[in-house]
N, C-alpha and C positions, 0 to 999 in steps of 0.2 A: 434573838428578841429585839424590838426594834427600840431603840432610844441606849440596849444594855451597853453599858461601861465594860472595856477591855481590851483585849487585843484585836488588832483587825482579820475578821474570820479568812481563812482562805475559800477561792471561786471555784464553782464545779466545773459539764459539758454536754408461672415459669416460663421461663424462654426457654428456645429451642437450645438443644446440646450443642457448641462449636467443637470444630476439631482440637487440638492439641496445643499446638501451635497459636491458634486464634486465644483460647482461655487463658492462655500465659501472658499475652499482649493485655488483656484485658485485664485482669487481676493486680496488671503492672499497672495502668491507668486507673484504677479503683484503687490502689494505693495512694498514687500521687493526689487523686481527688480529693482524699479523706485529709493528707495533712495539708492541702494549700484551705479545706475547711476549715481544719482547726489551725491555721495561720491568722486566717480572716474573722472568725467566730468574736462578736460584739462579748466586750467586759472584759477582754483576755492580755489589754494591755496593746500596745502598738497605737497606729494613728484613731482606732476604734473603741481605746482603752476606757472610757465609760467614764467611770470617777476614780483613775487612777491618780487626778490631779489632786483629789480630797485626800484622797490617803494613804496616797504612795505603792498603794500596793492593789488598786483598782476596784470593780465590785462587777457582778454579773448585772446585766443590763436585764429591767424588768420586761414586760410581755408589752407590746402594742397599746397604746393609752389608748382610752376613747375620745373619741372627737372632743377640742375642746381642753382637754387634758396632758401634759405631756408627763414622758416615763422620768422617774429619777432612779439613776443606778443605783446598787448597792455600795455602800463602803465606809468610810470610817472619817472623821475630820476633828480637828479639836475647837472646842469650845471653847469660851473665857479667853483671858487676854490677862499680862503682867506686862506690867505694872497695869489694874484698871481705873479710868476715872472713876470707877462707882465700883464700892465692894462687891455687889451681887453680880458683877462682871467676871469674877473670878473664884476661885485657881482655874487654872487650865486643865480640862481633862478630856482625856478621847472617848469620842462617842461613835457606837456602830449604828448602824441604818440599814434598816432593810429594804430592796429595791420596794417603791409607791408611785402609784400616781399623783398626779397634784393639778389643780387648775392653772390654764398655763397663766389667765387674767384673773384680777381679782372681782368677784360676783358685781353683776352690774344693777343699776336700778331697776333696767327694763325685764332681765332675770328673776328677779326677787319679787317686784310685781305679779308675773305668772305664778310665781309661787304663792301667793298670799291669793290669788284669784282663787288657784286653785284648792287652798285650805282654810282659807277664810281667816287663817294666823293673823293674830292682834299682836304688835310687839310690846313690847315694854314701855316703850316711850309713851302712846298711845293710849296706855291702858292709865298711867299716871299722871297725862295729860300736858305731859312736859319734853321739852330734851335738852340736852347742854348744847351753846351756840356762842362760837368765838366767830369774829369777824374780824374787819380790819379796821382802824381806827380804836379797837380797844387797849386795853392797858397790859405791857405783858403780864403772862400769867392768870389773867381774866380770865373767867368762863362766865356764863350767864346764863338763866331757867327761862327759858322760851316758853312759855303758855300757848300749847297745840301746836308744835314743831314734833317732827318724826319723819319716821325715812322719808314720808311725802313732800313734805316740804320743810328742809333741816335747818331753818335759819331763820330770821327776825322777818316780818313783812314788809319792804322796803330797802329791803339793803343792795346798794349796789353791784354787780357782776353773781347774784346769787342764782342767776339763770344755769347758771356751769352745774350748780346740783342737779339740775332736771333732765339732764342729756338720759338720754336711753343710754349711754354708751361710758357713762359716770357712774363713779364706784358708788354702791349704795351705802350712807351711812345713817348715823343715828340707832345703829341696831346694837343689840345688847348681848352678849353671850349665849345668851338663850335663844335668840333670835336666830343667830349663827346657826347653831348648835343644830337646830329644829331645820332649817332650810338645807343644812348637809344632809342628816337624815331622811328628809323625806325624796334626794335625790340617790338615795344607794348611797352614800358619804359619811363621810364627818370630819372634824377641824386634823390641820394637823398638830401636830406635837410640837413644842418647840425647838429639841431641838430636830427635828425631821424640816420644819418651818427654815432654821437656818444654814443646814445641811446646803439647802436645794437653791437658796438664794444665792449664798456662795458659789456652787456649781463652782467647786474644786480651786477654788480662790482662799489661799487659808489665812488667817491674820488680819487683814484687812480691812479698813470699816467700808467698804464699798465691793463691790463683785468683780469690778477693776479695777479697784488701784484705793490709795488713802486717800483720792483729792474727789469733792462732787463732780469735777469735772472730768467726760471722757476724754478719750485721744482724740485731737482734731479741737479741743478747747471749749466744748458746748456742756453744758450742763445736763447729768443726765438721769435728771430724778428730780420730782417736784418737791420742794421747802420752801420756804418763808427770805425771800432775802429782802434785809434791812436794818435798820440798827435796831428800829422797834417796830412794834405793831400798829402802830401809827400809821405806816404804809408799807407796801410790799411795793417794793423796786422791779419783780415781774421777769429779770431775768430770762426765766425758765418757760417764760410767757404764759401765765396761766396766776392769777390771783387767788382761786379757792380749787376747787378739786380738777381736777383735766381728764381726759378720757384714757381710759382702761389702756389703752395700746398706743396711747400718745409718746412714748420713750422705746426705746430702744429695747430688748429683753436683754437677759444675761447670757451666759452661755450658751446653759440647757435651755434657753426658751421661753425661760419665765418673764413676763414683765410686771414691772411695778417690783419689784425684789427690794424697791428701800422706797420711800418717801409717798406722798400722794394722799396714804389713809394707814393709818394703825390696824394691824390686823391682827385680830382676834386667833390665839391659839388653844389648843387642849388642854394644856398643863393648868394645875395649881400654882401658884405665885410664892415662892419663898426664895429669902435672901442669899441663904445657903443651900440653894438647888446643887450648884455646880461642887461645892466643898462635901455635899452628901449623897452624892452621885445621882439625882435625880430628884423631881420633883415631887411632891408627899403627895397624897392621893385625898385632902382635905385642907381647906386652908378658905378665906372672904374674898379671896381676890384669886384672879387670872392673869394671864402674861398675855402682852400685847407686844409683837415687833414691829420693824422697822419704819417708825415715826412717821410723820403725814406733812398736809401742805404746813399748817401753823408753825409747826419746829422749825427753828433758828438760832442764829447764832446769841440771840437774844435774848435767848431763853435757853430750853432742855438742853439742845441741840444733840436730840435723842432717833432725828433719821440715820441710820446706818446701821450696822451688821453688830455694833457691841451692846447699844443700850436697851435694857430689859423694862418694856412698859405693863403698867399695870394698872388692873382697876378693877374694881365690883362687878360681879357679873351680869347685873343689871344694868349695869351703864352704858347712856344713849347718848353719844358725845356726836358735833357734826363733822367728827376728824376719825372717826374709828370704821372699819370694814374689815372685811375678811375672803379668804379664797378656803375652797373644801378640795381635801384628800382622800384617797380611798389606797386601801387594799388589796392589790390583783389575790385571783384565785390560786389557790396553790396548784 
């Protein structure tokens, strides 16, 4: 069962007559064939070992993703962290995951768009006539009610480098769980789970608040996930070259493929939001709030400092903020 609490499951796996002679050559060669097969066979550990690095003991490698999509193995990884900066960070507990697919980017404007041509979807924002919009120059911890802001246009009118929302190629935000929720579904999908969500970012990096290493920064010294640097909100320093959202595939991916695995936009997951998810093995099936990971541009040192693989965001599930998005997961067929 995918997200269940326990041990890590173990992985599964006429012609013409020849003379005598010949069939005994043959049956020898259909021997060797079958174990240099199962030498090579994806999930089974060796250099092809799938998510052997999440949980030691690897996981069968799911079916062919669909375009667009890439496979996450099966396997096992732990969750939470001790000592946590934040209780609902912890205990630590191991979690199983069944092989899924996952988007390898997270949903772009120009995506979501067709989607909303095609179904005439109102979001939330839209329907309320508002959305939440931080920008630079505000106060930390600010947010502000934008009058007629929504995925179309997520920001105040006027505000400098707000053209970076508009890219076709820039993560949609402003959308609300529901909004999420609705555009996975009407693609064959739906959100993933959280911890499926952080399974797949790690991509067998365990402990970590990044998917390489504890520092923002990759090998080679480049920064490699969009956040907020600066002492405040005042200004962003730009490091990472990019002041509010950047394009979908502007960084680097992780292992498996995935990009955007921390910073850029809050993404929207399945689960219910409780503090003691992890201490009661899983997350309640009713609750006002949703879980949101791995933090967006705004977070900083300044503030949350809530981009990376520990801290647990959250919010109403109506909430249309200009820092939250989301990517969809599915199911392969059994």
């Amino acid at each position: 069962m995918r997200g269940a609490v326990g041990p890590l499951a173990r992985r599964p796996g006429g012609p013409p007559r020849a003379a005598p002679t010949t069939r005994a050559a043959l049956a020898a060669l259909a021997t060797i064939a079958a174990v240099l097969a199962a030498c090579t066979a994806p999930g089974r550990g060796g250099a092809g070992g799938g998510a052997g690095g999440a949980g030691g003991a690897g996981g069968a490698a799911s079916a062919a993703a669909p375009p667009g999509m890439v496979a996450i193995p099966a396997g096992a990884f732990v969750q939470g962290h001790e000592p946590a900066e934040h209780a609902d960070e912890g205990p630590p507990r191991r979690v199983e995951i069944a092989a899924f697919w996952l988007d390898e980017a997270l949903v772009t404007r120009a995506e979501f768009a067709r989607f909303v041509a095609e179904t005439g979807h109102v979001t939330n924002a839209e329907r309320v006539g508002y959305g939440m919009i931080a920008r630079e120059g505000m106060r930390d911890w600010e947010w502000r009610r934008a009058p007629g802001a929504s995925w179309r246009r997520p920001f105040e009118e006027g505000t400098p480098g707000a053209e970076a929302f508009l890219r076709d190629d820039a993560p949609v935000v402003m959308v609300s769980w529901f909004d999420a929720a609705a555009y996975c579904e009407r693609a064959g999908k739906r959100l993933p789970t959280e911890a499926e969500w952080e399974y797949a970012m790690r991509a067998g990096r365990e402990g970590a608040r990044f998917p390489w290493g504890d520092s923002p920064r990759r090998e080679g010294g480049r920064l490699g996930l969009n956040f907020w640097q600066g002492e405040s909100h005042a200004e962003n320093a730009r490091e990472d070259g990019f002041l509010y959202v950047s394009p979908v595939r502007a960084f680097a991916p992780n292992a498996w493929g995935v990009y955007d695995p921390v910073g850029n936009v809050w993404q929207w997951t399945a689960d219910v939001y409780d503090a003691k998810a992890y201490a009661r093995g899983g997350p309640p099936r009713e609750g006002p709030k949703r879980v949101l990971r791995g933090g967006s541009w705004w977070c900083g040192v300044c503030t949350c400092e809530g981009y990376g693989l520990h801290f647990r965001g959250k919010a109403e599930p109506n909430a249309a903020f200009n820092n939250n998005g989301f990517r969809c997961a599915q199911t392969p067929a059994r």
